[in-house]
C-alpha positions in Angstrom: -21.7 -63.2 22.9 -22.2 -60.0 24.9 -23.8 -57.1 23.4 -20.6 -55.1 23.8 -18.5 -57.5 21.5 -20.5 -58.1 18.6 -19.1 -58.9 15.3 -20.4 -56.5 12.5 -20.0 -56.4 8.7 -19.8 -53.3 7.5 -20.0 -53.1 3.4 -19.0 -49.7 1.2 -19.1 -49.6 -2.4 -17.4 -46.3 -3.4 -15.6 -42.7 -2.0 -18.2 -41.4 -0.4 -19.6 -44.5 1.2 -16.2 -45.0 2.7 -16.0 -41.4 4.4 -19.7 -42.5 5.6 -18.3 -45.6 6.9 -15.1 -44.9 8.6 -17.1 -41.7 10.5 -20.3 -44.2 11.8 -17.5 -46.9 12.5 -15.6 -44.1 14.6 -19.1 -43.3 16.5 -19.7 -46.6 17.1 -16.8 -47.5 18.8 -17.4 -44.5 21.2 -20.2 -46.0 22.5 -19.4 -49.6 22.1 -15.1 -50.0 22.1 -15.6 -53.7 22.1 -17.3 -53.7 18.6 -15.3 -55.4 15.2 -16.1 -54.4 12.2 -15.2 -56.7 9.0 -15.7 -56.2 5.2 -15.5 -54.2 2.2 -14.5 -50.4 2.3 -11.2 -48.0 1.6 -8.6 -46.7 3.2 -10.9 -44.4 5.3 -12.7 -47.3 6.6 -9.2 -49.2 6.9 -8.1 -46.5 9.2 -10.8 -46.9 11.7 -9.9 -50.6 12.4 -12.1 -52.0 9.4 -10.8 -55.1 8.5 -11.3 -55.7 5.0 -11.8 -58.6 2.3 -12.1 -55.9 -0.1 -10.6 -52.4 -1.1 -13.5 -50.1 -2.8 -11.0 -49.2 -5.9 -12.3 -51.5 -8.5 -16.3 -50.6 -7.3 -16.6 -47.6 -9.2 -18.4 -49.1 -12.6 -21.2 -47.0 -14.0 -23.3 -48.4 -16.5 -23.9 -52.3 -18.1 -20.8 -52.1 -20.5 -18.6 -50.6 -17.3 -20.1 -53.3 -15.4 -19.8 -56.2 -18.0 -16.0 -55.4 -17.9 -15.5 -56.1 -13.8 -18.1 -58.4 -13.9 -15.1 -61.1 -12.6 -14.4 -58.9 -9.8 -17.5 -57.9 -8.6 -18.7 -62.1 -8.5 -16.4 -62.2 -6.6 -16.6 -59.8 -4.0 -20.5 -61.2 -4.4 -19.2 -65.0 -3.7 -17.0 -63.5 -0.7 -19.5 -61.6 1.1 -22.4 -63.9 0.7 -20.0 -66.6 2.2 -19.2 -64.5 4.8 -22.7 -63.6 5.7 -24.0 -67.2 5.8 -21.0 -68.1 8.1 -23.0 -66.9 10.5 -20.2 -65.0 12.3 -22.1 -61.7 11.9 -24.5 -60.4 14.6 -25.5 -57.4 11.9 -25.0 -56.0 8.8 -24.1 -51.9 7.9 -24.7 -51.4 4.5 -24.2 -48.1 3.2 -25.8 -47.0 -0.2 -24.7 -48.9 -3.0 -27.8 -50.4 -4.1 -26.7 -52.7 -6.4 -24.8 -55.0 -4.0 -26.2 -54.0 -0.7 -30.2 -55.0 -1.5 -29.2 -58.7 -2.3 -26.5 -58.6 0.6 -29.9 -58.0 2.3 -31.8 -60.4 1.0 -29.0 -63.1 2.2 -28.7 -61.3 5.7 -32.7 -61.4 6.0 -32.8 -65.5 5.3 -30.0 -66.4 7.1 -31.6 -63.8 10.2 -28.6 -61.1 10.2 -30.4 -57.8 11.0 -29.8 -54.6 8.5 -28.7 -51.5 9.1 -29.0 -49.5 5.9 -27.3 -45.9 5.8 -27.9 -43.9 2.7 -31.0 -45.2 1.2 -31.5 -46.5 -2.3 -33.0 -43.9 -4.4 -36.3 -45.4 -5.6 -37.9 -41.8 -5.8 -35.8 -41.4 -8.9 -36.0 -45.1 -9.9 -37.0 -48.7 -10.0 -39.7 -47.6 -6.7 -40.8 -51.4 -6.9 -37.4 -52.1 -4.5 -38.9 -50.2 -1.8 -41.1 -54.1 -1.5 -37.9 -55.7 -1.0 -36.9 -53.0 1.4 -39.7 -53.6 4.0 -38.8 -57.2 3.7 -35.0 -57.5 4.0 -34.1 -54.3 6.0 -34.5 -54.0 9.5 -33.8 -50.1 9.9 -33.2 -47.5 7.2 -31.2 -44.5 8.0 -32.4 -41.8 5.0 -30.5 -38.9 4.5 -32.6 -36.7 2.5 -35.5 -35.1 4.8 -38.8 -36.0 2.1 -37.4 -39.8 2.1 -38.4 -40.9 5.4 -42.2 -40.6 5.2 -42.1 -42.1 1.6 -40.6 -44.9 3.2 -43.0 -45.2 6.4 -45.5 -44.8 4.1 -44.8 -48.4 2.5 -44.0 -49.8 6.0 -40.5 -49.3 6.4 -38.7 -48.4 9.6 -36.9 -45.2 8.6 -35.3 -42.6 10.5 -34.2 -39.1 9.1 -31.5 -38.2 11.3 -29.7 -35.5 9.3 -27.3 -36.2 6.6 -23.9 -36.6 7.1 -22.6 -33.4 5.4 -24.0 -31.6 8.1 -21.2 -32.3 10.2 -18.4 -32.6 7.2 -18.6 -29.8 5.0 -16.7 -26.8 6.0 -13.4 -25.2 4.9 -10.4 -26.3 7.2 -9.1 -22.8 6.6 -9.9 -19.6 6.2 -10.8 -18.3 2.5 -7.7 -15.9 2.7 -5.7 -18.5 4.4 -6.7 -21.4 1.3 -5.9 -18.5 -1.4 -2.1 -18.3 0.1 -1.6 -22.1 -0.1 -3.0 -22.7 -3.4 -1.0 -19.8 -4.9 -4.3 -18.0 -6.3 -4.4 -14.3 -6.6 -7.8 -13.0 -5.0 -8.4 -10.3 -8.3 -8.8 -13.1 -10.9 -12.2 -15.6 -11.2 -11.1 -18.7 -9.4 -13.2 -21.6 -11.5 -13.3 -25.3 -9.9 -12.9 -28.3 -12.1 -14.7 -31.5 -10.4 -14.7 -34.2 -13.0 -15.7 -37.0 -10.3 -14.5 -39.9 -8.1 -14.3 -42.7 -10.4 -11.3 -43.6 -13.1 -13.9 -43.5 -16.0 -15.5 -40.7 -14.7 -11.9 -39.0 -15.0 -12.4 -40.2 -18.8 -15.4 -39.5 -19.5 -15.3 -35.7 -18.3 -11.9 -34.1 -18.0 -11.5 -33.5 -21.5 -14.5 -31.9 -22.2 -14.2 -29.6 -18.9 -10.6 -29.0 -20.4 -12.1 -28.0 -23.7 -14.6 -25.6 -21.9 -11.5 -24.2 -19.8 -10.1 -22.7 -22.8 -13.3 -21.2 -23.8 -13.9 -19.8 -20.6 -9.5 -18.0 -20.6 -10.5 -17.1 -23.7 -12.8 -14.9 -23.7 -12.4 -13.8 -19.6 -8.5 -13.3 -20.2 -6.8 -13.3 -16.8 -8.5 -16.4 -14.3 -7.5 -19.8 -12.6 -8.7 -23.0 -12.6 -8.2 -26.2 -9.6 -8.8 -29.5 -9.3 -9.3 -31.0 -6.3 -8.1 -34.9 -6.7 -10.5 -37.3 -4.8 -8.5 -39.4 -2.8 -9.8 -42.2 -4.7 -7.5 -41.5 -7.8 -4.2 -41.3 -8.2 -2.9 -37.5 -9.2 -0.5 -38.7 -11.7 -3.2 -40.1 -13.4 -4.8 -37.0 -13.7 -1.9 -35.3 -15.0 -1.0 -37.2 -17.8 -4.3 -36.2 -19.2 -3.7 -32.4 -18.5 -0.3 -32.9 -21.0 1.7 -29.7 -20.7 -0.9 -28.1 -18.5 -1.1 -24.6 -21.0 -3.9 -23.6 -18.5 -1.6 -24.1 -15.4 -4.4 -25.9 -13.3 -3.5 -26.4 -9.8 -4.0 -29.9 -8.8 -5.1 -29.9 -4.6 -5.1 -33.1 -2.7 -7.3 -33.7 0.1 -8.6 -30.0 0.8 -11.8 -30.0 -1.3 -13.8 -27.8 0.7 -10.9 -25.6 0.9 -11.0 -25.6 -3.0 -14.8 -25.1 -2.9 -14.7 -22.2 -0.6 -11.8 -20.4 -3.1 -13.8 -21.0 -6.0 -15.9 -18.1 -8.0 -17.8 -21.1 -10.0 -17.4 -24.0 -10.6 -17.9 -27.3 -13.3 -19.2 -30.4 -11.7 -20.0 -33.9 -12.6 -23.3 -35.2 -11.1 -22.7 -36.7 -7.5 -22.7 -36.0 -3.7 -19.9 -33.0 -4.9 -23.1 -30.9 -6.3 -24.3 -31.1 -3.0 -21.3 -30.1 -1.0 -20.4 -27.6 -3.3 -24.4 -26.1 -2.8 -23.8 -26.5 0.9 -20.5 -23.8 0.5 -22.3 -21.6 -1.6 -20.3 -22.1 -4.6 -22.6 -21.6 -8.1 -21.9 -24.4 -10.5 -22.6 -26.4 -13.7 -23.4 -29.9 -13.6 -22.3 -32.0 -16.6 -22.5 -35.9 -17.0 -22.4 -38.2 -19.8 -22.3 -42.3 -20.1 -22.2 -44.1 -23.1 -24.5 -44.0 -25.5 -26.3 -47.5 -24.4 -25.9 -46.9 -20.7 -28.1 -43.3 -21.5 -30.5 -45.0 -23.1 -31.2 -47.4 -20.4 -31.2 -44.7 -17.7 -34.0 -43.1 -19.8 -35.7 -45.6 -19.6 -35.2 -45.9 -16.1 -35.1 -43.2 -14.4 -38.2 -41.2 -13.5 -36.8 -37.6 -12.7 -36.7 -34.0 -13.9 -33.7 -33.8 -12.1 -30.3 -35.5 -12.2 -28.3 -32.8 -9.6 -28.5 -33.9 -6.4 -27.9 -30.1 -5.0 -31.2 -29.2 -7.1 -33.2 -32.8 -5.9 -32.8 -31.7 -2.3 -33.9 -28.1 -3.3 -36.4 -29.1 -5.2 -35.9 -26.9 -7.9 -33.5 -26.6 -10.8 -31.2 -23.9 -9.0 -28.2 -24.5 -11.3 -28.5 -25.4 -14.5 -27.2 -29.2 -15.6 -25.9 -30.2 -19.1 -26.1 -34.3 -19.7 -24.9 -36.6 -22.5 -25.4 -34.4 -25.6 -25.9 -31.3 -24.0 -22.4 -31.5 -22.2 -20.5 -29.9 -24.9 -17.7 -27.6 -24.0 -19.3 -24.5 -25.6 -22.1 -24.8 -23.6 -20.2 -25.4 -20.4 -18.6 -22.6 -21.1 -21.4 -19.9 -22.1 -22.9 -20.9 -18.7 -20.1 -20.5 -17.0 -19.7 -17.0 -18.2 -23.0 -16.4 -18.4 -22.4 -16.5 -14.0 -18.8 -15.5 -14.0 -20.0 -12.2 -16.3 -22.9 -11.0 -13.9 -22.7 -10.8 -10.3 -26.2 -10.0 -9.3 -26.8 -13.7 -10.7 -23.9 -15.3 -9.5 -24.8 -13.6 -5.9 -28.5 -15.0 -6.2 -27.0 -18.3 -6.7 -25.0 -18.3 -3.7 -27.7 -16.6 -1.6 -30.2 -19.6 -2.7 -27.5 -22.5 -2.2 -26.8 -21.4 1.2 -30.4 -21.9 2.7 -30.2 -25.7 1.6 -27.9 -26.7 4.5 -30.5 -25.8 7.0 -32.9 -29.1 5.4 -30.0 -31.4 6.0 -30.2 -31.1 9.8 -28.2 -30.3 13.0 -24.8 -31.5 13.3 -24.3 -34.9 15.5 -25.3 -37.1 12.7 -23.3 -40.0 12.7 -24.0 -40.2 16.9 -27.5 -40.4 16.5 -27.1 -43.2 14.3 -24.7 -45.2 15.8 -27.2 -44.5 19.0 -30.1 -45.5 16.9 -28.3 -48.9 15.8 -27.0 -49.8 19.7 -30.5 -49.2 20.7 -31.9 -51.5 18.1 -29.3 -54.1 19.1 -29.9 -54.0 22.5 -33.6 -54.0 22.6 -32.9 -57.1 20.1 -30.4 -58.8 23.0 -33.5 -58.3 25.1 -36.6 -60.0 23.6 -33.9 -62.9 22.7 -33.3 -63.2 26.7 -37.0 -63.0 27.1 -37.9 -65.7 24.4 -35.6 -68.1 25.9 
């Protein structure tokens, strides 16, 4: 097959590995049109010519109960992948993040002599740092996205590259701040606080209510603010309202304009996940709350080998907004550290000043080119030995 029309299985596991996805897929086919792309991903991906066995909707478990009760579906998209990738109809494999799946799709592309293209490392600084073995063995190249990651990983004898992260390129307002105000019907005198309760349906469950409850707190005692919610695309709005009831706090529900929601937003309440980070890269002060259930905590204590859960304050390395997780994400004190920003603007201003330095570590814009550049490379010098060998 020529090196222009090579088959590719591309594999996402949630939101943000779809947005990942459909934007390497899109710089890909600029430099090779005649590339096909098959496998598992959203509507993002879908978009971009991604044909797929698989829509990400049902990927979004967190925990061992949450994944004891889709264990059906994901042996299945398991079965269906691994059958696909010993069909031998794939000349490589993208797999971006999603650990969980992706390292033993890996370890089935490695036997069966699929090379691996890995976007979005696994992160085995925070835990289970034996995988990074398995790495060496089963991935050809890693892309990392976090600048200290790369030389932990060449270290142990991995080929990574840090080429920038992707939210170099991606986050920015689409509008002006004035602009964003006028469409989302906020008035510029009153504190504009963000609700981000995640991307996932039990996520949604988990947190809305208790960044509900810490609403009222906060219009209590501030009087005259706003609140918005910007819906991830990967849940549906009307699900969302149902739990807001009557609305008594008249939250504004925004589709598809999170940056624009970000960039409007005085503070805002987060759950932990890529959002902390975008919201750090637009300046915007926040708390981070998350909670799982009680069994799924005590594993990740076990597990998990960080000070640090926020991925804004990971990449800073420092604890530059505060975080509140399982028993500690109660909505009084959400709220007293919401006001304790929203009531003192030489801290809130610090905040900001600190969050904005962090984009500069992520790296120059051009991401996604210099990866799909990186994989062509790697494909073609591959197309070469094999003429050489024969």
């Amino acid at each position: 097959m020529n090196n222009k029309s090579l088959r590719l299985l591309i594999v996402a596991g949630e939101a943000s590995g779809d947005l990942h996805g459909s934007h390497l897929v899109e710089a890909l086919k600029e430099l090779r049109p005649g590339f096909r792309f098959f496998g598992m991903g959203g509507k993002k991906m879908r978009s971009e010519g991604v044909d797929t066995f698989f829509d990400i909707e049902r990927m979004g478990a967190v925990g061992a109960i949450e994944l004891l009760e889709e264990l059906p579906h994901y042996l299945k998209v398991y079965r269906t992948l691994t059958r696909e990738i010993s069909s031998g109809a794939y000349d490589a494999a993208i797999l971006i993040d999603y650990p969980t799946l992706n390292l033993r799709l890996a370890r089935l592309c490695e036997r069966t002599g699929v090379p691996v293209f890995y976007f979005i490392s696994p992160q085995i600084w925070a835990w289970r740092k034996g995988r990074i073995h398995q790495i060496r063995k089963t991935v050809n190249r890693m892309f990392v996205v976090l600048p200290f990651e790369e030389s932990m990983y060449r270290k142990a004898g991995v080929d990574a590259e840090f080429l920038g992260h992707p939210f170099a390129d991606k986050v920015h307002p689409s509008m002006e701040k004035a602009d964003a105000l006028k469409e989302f019907d906020l008035k510029s005198d009153q504190k504009i606080i963000g609700l981000l309760p995640g991307s996932r349906k039990n996520e949604i469950n988990s947190l809305l209510k208790i960044m509900l409850e810490a609403a009222e707190k906060i219009k209590h005692e501030l009087g005259d603010c706003q609140f918005i919610l910007p819906v991830a695309d990967t849940i549906d709005p009307e699900n969302i309202r149902q739990l807001l009831k009557d609305n008594p706090l008249n939250i504004r529900l925004i589709a598809d304009k999170t940056y624009d929601v970000m960039n409007c937003c005085d503070f805002m309440i987060v759950a932990s996940g890529s959002a902390t980070l975008e919201a750090g890269i637009l300046g915007c002060p926040m708390v981070i709350i998350y909670k799982l259930k009680a069994f799924t905590y005590f594993l990740a204590r076990i597990l998990i080998d960080t000070e640090m859960i926020g991925l804004v304050n990971i990449v800073a390395e420092e604890r530059v907004v505060p975080e509140l997780i399982q028993g500690d994400a109660t909505p009084d004190n959400i709220a007293r550290e919401a006001l304790l920003h929203l009531n003192n603007p030489e801290r809130l201003q610090a905040v900001r000043t600190r969050l904005l330095k962090i984009r500069a570590s992520l790296g120059e814009p051009g991401v996604m080119n210099r990866v799909a550049q990186s994989i062509c490379r790697y494909l073609d010098e591959r197309a070469e030995n094999e003429k050489v060998s024969q």
